[in-house]
C-alpha positions in Angstrom: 203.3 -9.0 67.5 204.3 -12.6 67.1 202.4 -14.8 64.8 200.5 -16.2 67.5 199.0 -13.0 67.7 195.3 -14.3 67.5 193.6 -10.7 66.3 194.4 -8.9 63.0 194.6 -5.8 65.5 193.8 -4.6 69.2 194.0 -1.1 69.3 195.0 0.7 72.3 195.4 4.3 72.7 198.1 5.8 71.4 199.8 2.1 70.4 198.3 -0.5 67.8 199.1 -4.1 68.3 198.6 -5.8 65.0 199.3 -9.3 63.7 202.3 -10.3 61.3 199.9 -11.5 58.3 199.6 -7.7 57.8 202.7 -8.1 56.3 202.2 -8.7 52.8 205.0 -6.8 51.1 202.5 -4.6 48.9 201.3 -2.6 51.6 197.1 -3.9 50.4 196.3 -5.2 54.1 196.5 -1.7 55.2 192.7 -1.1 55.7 193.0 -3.3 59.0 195.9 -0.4 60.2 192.9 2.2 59.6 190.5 0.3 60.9 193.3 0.2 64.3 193.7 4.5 64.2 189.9 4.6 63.4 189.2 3.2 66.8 190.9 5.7 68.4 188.0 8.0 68.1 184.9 5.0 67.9 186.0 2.9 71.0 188.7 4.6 72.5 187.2 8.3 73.1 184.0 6.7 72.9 183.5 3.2 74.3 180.4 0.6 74.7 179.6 0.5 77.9 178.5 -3.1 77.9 179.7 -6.1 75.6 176.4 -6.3 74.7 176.9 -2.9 72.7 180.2 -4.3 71.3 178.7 -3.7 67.5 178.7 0.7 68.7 182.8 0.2 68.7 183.2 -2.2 65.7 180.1 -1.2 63.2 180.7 2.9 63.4 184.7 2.1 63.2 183.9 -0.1 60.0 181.8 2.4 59.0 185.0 4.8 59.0 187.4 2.5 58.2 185.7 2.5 54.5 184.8 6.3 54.9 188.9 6.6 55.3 189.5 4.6 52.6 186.9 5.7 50.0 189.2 9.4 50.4 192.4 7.0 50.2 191.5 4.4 47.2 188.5 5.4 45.0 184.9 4.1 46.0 185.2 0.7 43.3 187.7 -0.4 45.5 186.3 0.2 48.8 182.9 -0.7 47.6 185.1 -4.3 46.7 186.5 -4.4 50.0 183.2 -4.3 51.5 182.0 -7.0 49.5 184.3 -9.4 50.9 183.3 -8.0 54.5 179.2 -9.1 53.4 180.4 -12.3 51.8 182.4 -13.1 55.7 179.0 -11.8 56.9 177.2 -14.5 54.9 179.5 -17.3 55.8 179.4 -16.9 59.3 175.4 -16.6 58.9 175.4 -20.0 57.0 177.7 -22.0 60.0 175.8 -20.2 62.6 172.0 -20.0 61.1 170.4 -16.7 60.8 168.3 -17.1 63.6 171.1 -17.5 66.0 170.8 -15.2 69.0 174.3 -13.6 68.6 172.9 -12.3 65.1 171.5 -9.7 66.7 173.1 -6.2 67.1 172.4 -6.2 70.3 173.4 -9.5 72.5 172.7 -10.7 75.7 175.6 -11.8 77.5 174.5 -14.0 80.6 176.4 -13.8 83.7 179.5 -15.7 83.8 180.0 -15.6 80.2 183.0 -14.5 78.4 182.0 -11.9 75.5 185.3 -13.1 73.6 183.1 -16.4 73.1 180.2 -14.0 71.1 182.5 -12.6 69.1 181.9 -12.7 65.2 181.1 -11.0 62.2 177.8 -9.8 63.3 178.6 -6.5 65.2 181.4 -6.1 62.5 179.5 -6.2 59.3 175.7 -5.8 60.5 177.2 -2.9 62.6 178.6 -1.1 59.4 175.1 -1.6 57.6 173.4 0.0 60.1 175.5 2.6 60.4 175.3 3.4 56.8 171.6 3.3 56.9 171.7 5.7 59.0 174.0 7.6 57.1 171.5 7.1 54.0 168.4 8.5 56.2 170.4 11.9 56.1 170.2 11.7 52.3 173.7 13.9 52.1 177.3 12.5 52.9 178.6 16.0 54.7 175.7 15.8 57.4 176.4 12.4 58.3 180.1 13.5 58.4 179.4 16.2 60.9 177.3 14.1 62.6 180.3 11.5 63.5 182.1 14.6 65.0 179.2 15.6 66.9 178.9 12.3 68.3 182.4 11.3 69.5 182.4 15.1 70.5 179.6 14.8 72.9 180.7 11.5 74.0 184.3 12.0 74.5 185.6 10.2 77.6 182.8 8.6 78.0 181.1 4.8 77.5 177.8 5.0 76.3 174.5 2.3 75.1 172.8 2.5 72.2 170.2 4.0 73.5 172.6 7.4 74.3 174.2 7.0 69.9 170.5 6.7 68.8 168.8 9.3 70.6 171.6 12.1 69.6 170.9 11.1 66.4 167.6 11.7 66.4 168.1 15.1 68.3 170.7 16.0 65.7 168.5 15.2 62.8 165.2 16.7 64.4 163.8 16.5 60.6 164.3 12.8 60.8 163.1 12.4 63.8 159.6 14.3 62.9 159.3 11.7 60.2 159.7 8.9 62.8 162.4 7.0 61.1 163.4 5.4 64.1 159.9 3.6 64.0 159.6 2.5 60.3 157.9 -1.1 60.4 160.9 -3.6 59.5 163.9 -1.4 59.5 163.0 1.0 62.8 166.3 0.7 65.2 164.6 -1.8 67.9 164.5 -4.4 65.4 167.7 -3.5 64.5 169.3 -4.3 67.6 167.0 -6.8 68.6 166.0 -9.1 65.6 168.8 -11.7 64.9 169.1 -12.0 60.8 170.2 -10.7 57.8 170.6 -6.8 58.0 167.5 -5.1 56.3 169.7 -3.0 55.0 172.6 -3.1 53.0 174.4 -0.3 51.7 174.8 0.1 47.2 177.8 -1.4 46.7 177.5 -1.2 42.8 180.2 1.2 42.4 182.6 -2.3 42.4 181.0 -3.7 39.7 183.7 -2.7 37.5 185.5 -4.6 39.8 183.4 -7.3 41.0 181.9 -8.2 37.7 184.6 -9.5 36.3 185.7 -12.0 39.5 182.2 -13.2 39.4 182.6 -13.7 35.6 185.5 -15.9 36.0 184.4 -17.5 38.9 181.0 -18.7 37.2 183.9 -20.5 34.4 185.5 -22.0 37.2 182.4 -24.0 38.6 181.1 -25.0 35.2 181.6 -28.4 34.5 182.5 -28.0 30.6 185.7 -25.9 32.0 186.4 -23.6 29.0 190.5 -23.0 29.7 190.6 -20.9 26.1 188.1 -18.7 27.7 189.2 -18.3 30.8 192.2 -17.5 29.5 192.0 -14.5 28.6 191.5 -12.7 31.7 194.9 -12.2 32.9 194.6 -11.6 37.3 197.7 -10.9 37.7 197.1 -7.3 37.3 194.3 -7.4 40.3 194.5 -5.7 43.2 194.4 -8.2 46.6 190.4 -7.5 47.4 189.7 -8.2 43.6 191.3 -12.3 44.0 190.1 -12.0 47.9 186.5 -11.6 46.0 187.0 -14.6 43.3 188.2 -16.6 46.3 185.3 -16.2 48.0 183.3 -16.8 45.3 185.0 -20.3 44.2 184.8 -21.4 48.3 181.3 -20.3 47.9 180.3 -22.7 45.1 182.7 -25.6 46.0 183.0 -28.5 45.9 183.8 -27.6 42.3 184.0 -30.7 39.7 186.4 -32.9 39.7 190.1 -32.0 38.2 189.1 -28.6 38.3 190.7 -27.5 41.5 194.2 -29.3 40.0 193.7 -26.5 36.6 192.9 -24.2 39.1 196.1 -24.0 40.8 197.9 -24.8 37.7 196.6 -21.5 36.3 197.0 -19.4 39.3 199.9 -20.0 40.6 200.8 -16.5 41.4 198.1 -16.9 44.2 199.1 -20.1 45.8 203.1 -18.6 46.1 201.5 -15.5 47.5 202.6 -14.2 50.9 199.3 -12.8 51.4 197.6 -14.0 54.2 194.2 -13.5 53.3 195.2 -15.2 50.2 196.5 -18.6 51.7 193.3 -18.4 54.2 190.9 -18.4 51.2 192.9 -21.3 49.2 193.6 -23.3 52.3 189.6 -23.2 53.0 188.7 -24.1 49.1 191.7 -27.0 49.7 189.8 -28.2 52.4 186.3 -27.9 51.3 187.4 -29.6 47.6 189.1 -32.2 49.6 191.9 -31.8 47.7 195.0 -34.0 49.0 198.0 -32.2 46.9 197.0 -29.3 48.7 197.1 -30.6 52.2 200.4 -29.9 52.8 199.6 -26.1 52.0 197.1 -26.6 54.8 199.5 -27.5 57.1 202.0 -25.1 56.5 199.3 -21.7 57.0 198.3 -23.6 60.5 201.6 -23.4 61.5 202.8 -20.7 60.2 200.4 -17.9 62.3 197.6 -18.3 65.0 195.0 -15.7 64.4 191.3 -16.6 65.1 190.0 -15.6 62.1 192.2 -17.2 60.1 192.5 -20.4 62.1 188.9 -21.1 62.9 187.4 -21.1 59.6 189.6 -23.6 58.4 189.4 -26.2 61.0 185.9 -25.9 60.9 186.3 -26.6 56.8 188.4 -29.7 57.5 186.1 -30.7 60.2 183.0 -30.4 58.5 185.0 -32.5 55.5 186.0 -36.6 55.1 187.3 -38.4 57.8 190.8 -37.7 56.0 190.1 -33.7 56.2 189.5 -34.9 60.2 192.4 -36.6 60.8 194.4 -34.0 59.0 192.8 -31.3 61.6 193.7 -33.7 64.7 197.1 -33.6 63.3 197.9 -30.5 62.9 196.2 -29.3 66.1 198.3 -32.1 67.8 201.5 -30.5 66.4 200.4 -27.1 67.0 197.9 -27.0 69.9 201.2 -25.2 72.3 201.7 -22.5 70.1 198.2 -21.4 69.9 196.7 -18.0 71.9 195.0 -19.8 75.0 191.4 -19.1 73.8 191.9 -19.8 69.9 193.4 -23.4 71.2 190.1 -24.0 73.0 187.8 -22.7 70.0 189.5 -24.9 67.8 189.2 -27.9 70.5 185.2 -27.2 70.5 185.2 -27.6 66.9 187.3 -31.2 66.8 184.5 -32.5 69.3 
């Protein structure tokens, strides 16, 4: 699609429409094209039947997405990957504040409102942990596999609540339904749905610590303020595979404002990162740019505004620039001014709510 494009991908059945950014010339956004073909069977063959269900379509197709890609690219690396999708998770938890009633699984969409102005993380990445809780009720990988098919097999065609997912899972687990799982105080399924938050469960992801140890390592240099360049040094990135920096990214946003001149050594020493054509790259430096205030980099700023439209990378970093110096604000009025026309009707009128 164009760059305007404002969704990493819409699937539709049969055809995918994805966003340019996917393009990234090492083939490492391609989790988002199996995320696309996983929806053919969890929200194509099987659809919510309300908005209000929208985490049925997006947490069981994350859920596959990384069962996919755990047979595809080891579980270190999806494990990684699904890091990044807790610290998004986190992020959106912070702006928002847990309590927030579209934190729930389940929302309530009044009458005359348009569910694209719920969307978020939530029934993305609180979706996929409790989907893999209730993969980790079944205690064995295979019977939550065959469970899956069961499910879109008995739902084919159809669009279904939560209620209909939940009770086959109990009648296809009968042992786990004897145990009352489904009621267990704190994690039984109606306060699942119902109780806005943090998920109560999250799934082990410390099969990435070989990965993840390392980015947070690093990271922890980075925010120091006795900046030890000989020690940092001598751990080469280069080498590290896109959800690896994505992680360190996150992890330097996370902690910033760093101190002063650091941000300057920082792109100085990673330069390989800034030059990248990775999209989910330039999103994570253009939000640490921002939220260091960092002038030399506003420029960068300017040109990943311009250069794409899609609402998850837009958003996040007006609302950095916004929430920012009056410089960071003007910057934002700016570059909205210049590209306001270009922008997917709805993304130009979230990123009009944010500037007021």
């Amino acid at each position: 699609m164009p760059p305007s494009f404002p969704f990493g991908g819409m699937e539709n059945p049969c055809l995918t429409f994805v966003t340019p950014c996917l393009l990234a010339g090492d083939r490492s956004l391609a989790d988002v094209i199996v995320h696309e073909i996983c929806h053919s069977w969890f929200g194509n063959l099987v659809t919510n039947a309300t908005w209000g269900d929208f985490w049925l379509n997006e947490g069981f197709t994350m859920y596959a997405q990384r069962r996919v890609c755990r047979e595809l690219y080891g579980e270190a690396y999806t494990c990684l990957e699904a890091a990044t999708g807790k610290a998004l998770l986190r992020q959106h938890m912070d702006n928002t504040g847990e309590d927030h009633p579209l934190n729930k699984l389940r929302v309530k969409i009044a009458p005359g409102v348009d569910p694209d102005d719920t969307y978020n993380d939530t029934p993305y990445e609180k979706g996929f942990c409790f989907v893999s809780y209730l993969a980790s009720l079944t205690g064995d990988q295979s019977r939550f596999d065959g469970f899956l098919k069961a499910y879109v097999d008995k739902f084919k065609f159809r669009s279904v609540l939560a209620e209909d997912a939940l009770e086959f899972y109990l009648e296809y687990f009968p042992d786990l339904k004897e145990k009352n799982v489904h009621k267990v105080e704190g994690l039984d399924f109606d306060s699942w749905l119902n109780v806005p938050g943090w998920p109560p469960y999250v799934p082990d992801l410390s099969a990435g610590q070989e990965l993840i140890k390392p980015a947070d390592l690093l990271a922890e240099m980075w925010v120091n303020h006795n900046l030890d360049l000989e020690s940092i040094g001598k751990t080469d990135i280069k080498p590290w595979k896109t959800y690896q920096t994505v992680y360190f990214l996150d992890k330097i946003l996370e902690k910033s404002p760093i101190p002063d001149g650091h941000i300057k050594k920082l792109e100085e020493c990673y330069s390989h990162i800034i030059e990248s054509n990775n999209a989910e790259l330039k999103l994570r430096w253009a939000q640490i740019v921002a939220k260091n205030q960092y002038k030399p980099g506003f420029q960068y700023i300017r040109n990943f505004l311009t250069s794409q439209g899609k609402q998850m990378y837009t958003l996040p970093v007006y609302r950095a620039l916004w929430n920012g110096s009056e410089e960071t604000k003007t910057l934002a009025m700016e570059v909205f001014a210049a590209t306001s026309k270009q922008l997917h009707f709805n993304v130009r009128n979230y990123v009009k709510k944010i500037l007021t």
